[in-house]
C-alpha positions in Angstrom: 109.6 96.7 77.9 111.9 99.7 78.9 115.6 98.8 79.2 118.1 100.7 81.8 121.6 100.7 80.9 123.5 98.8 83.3 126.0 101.3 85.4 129.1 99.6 84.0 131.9 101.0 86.0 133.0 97.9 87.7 135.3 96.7 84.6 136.0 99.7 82.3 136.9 101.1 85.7 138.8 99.1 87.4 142.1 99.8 85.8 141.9 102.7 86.6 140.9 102.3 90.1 144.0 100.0 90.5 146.5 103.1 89.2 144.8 105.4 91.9 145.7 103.3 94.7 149.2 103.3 93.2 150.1 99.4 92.9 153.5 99.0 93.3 154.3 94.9 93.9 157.5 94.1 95.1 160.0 92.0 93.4 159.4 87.8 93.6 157.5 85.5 94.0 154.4 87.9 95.1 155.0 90.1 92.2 154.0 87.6 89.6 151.2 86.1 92.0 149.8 89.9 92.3 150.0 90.3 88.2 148.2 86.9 87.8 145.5 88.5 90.0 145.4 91.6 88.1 145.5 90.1 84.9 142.5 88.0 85.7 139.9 90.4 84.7 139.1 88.7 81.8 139.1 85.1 82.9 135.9 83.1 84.7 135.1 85.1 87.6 136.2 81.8 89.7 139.3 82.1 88.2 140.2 85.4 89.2 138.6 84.9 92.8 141.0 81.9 92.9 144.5 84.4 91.6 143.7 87.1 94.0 142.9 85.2 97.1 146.4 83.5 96.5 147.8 87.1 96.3 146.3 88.0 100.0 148.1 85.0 101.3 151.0 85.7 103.7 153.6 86.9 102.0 151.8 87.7 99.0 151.7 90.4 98.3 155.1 91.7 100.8 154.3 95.4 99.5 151.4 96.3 101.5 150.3 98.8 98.5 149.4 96.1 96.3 146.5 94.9 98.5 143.9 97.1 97.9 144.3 96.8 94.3 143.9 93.2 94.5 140.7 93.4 96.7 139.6 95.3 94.0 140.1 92.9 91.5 138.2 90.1 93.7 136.0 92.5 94.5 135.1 92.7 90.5 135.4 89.0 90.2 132.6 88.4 93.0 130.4 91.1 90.8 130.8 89.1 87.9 129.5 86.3 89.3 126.5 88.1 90.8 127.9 87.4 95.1 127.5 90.7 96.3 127.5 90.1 100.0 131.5 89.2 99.0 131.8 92.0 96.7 130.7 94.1 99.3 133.0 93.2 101.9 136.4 93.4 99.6 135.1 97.0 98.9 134.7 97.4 102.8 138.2 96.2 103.0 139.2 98.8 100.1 137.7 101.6 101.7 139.1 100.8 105.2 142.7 100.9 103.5 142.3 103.8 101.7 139.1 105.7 102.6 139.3 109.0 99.9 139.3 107.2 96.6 136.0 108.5 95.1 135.5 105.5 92.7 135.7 102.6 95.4 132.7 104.5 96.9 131.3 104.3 93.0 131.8 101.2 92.7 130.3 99.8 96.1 127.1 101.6 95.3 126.7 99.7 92.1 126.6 96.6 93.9 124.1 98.7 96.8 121.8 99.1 93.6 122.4 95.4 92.1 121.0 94.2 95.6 117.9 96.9 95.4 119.1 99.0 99.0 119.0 102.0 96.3 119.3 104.4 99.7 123.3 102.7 100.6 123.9 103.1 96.7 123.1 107.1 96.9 125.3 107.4 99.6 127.6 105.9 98.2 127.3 107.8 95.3 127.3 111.2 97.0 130.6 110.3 98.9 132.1 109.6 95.4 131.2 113.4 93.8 132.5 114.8 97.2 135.9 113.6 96.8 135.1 113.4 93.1 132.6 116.3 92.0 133.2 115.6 88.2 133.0 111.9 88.7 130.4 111.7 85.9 129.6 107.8 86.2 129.2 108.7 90.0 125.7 110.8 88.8 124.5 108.9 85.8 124.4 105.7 88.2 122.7 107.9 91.2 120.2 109.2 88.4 119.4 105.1 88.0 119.0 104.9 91.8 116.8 107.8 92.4 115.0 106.3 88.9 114.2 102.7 90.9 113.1 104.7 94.0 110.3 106.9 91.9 112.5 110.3 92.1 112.2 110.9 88.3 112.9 115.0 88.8 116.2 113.9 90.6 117.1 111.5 88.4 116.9 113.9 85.4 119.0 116.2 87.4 122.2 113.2 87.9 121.9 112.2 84.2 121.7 116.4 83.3 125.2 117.0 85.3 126.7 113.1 84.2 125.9 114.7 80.3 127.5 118.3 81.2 130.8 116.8 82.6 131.0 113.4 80.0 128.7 114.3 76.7 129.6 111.2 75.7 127.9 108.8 78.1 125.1 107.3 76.2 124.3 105.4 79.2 123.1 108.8 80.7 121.6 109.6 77.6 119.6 106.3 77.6 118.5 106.6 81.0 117.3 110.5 81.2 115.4 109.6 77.9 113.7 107.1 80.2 112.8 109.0 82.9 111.2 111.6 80.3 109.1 108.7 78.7 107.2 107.3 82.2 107.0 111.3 82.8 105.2 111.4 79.4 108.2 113.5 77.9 107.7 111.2 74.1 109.6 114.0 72.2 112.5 114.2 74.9 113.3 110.6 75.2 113.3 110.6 71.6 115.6 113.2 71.3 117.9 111.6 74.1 117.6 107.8 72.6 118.9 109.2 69.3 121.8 110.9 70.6 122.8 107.9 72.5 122.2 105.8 69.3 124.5 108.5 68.0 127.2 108.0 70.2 126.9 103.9 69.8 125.5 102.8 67.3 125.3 98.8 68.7 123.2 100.1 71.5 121.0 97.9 71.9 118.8 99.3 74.9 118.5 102.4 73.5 116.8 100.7 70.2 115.0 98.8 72.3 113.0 102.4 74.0 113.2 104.3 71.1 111.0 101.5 69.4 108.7 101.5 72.5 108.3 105.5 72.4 107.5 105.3 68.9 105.0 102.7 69.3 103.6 105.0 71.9 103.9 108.0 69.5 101.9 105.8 66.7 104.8 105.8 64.5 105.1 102.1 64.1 107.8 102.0 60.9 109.8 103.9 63.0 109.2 101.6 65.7 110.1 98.2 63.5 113.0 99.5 62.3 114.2 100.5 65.6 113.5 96.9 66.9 114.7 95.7 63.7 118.1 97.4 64.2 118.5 95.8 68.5 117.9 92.5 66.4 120.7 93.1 64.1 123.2 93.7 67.2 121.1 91.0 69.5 119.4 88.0 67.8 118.2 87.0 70.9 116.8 90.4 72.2 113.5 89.3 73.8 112.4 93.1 74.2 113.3 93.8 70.5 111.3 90.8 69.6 108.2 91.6 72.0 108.1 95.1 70.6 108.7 94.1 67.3 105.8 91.5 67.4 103.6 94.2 69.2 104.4 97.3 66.7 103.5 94.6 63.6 100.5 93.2 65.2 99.1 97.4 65.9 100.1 98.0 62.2 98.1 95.4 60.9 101.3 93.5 59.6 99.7 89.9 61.2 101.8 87.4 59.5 105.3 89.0 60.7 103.9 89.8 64.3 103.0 85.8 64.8 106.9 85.6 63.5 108.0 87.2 66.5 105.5 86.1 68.9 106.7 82.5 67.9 110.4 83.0 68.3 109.8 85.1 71.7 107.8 82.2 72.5 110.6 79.7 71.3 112.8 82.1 73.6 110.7 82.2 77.0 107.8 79.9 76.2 105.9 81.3 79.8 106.2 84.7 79.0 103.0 86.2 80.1 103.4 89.1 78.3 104.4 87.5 74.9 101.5 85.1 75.5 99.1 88.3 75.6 100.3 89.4 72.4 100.4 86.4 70.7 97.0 86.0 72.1 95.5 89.6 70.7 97.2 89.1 67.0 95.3 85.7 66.5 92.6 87.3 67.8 92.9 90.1 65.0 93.5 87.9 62.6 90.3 86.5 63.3 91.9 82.7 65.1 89.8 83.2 68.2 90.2 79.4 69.3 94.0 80.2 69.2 93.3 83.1 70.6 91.9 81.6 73.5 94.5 78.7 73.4 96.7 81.9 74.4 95.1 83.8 77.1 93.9 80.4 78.7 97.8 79.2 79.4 98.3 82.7 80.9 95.8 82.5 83.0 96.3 79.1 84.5 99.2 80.8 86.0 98.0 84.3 86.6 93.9 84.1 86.9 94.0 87.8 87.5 95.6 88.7 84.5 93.4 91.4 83.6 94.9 91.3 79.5 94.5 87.9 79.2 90.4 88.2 80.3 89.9 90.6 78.3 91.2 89.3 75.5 89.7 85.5 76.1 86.6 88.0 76.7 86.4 89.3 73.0 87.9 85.9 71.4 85.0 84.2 73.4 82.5 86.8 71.8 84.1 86.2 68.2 82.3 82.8 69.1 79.2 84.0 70.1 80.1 82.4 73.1 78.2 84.3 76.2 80.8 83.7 78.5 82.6 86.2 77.1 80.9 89.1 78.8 82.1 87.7 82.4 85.5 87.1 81.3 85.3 91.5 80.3 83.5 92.1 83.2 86.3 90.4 85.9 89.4 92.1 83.8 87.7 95.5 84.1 86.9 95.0 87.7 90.8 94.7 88.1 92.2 97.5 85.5 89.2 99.9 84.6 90.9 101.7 82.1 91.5 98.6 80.2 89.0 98.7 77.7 90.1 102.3 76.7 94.2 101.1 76.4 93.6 98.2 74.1 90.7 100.6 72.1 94.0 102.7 71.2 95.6 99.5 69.6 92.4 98.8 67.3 91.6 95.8 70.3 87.5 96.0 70.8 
């Protein structure tokens, strides 16, 4: 499982944001209602919706230069709490007020992208660098829009120019080494997963797809530790444990793998693709009933699952059981390549 970085300008930006709009609250009783607002950032996002909607009350705040900061800090709140029809429309309400601040643009086309409109998020984004052209948050989270939409070339290009104007993003580090690995770029994304690593060490996305890479590159040590390391900084990581479960169960390490598969399991207990895995390490291990026991709950669900029939498939032949060849048959009339995918993880 790939990871993105989230675009994370919302809060490390928003202070900022709030000094560019040049807050000035007036004396009284508005001043302190204004601050509680502001101050909120940290609090329950209901909490700080509550502070600032008090602050747009009549009379609060009575200098009209507060507002947009406190809009913004609603605005942040609304994010937080994953309503982004409301986040949108205190951004609106920002941008109406002051229409040239480059990061309010930013910031509205992270919550564009949140929803999926990825082509209001570019927009956004491109109004940002015009009135900001070395806004480098403003490219790394347009390279993750043009990313979603398929534009992989453009994408490299944002997280290229985010890198030359902030070399110390590791976001955009994270993200260009992901658009090289679906390109097929293994020694790139490497190179760009260890340099974000570099930069933070605690990053736990960029753990997470270096391990996968590796696993792609056959260099499963270097895969475990990687996972190993996201698990360190995560407990809970349910990619680190998938990959971690998968690299064991390719390396022959069959004991640790079911480990993982369990605690994934324990974690997400319909998890197709943990299921799968779970399904193909008992099976070389040589538990084909368990095996089975696997596949079969996926595919209650998902009868197309073309993994899970192929894997029942083999555990079925393990058992001299005839069905098995229909079971193969079905998942290679849905994925024909899927006999030569699993051949590369010793699965035949």
């Amino acid at each position: 499982m790939t990871k993105l970085a989230e675009p994370g300008i919302t809060v490390a930006m928003l202070g900022l944001v709030t000094g560019c709009l040049s807050l000035a609250p007036a004396f009284g009783q508005g001043v302190n209602q204004v601050e509680k607002c502001l101050a909120a950032g940290s609090a329950p996002p209901d909490t700080a919706i509550r502070e600032c909607t008090l602050a747009m009350q009549p009379g609060q705040p009575s200098d009209k230069t507060s507002i947009p900061a406190v809009y913004l800090s609603r605005a942040d709140a609304y994010v937080r709490k994953a309503d982004y029809d409301r986040a949108l429309a205190d951004y609106d309400e920002v941008i109406k007020l002051v229409p040239e601040t480059a990061i309010t643009f930013a910031l509205r086309g992270e919550v564009f992208a949140k929803r999926g409109d990825y082509d209001s998020a570019i927009a956004d984004y491109e109004r940002a660098i015009e009135l900001e052209p070395n806004l480098a948050s403003a490219f790394s989270n347009r390279g993750l829009a043009w990313a979603a939409k398929g534009e992989l070339r453009l994408a490299v290009a944002d997280y290229t120019k985010a890198i030359k104007l902030d070399p110390n993003l590791p976001a955009a580090f994270n993200n260009r080494g992901l658009a090289h690995a679906i390109r097929g770029e293994l020694d790139s994304a490497i190179a760009d997963y260890t340099e974000a690593i570099r930069l933070d060490p605690k990053y736990v996305n960029a753990y997470d797809n270096r391990g996968n890479a590796y696993v792609s590159t056959g260099e499963h040590d270097r895969a475990i530790a990687d996972f190993t390391a996201a698990l360190q900084v995560q407990p809970t990581d349910r990619a680190a444990l998938s990959g971690r479960c998968w690299a064991r169960s390719v390396a022959g390490r069959l004991p640790a793998a079911l480990t993982d598969c369990n605690e994934l399991l324990r974690l997400q207990p319909a998890d197709a693709a943990g299921l799968n895995m779970r399904g193909f390490t008992h099976l070389k291990a040589g538990q084909a009933d368990k095996a089975i026991a696997d596949f079969d709950t996926v595919l209650r669900s998902d009868p197309n699952n073309a993994g899970a029939l192929y894997g029942r498939g083999l555990a079925k032949l393990k058992k001299h059981e005839q069905t098995g060849h229909a079971d193969i048959a079905a998942a290679k009339a849905l994925k024909p390549q899927i006999e030569q995918d699993l051949a590369r993880y010793d699965i035949r």
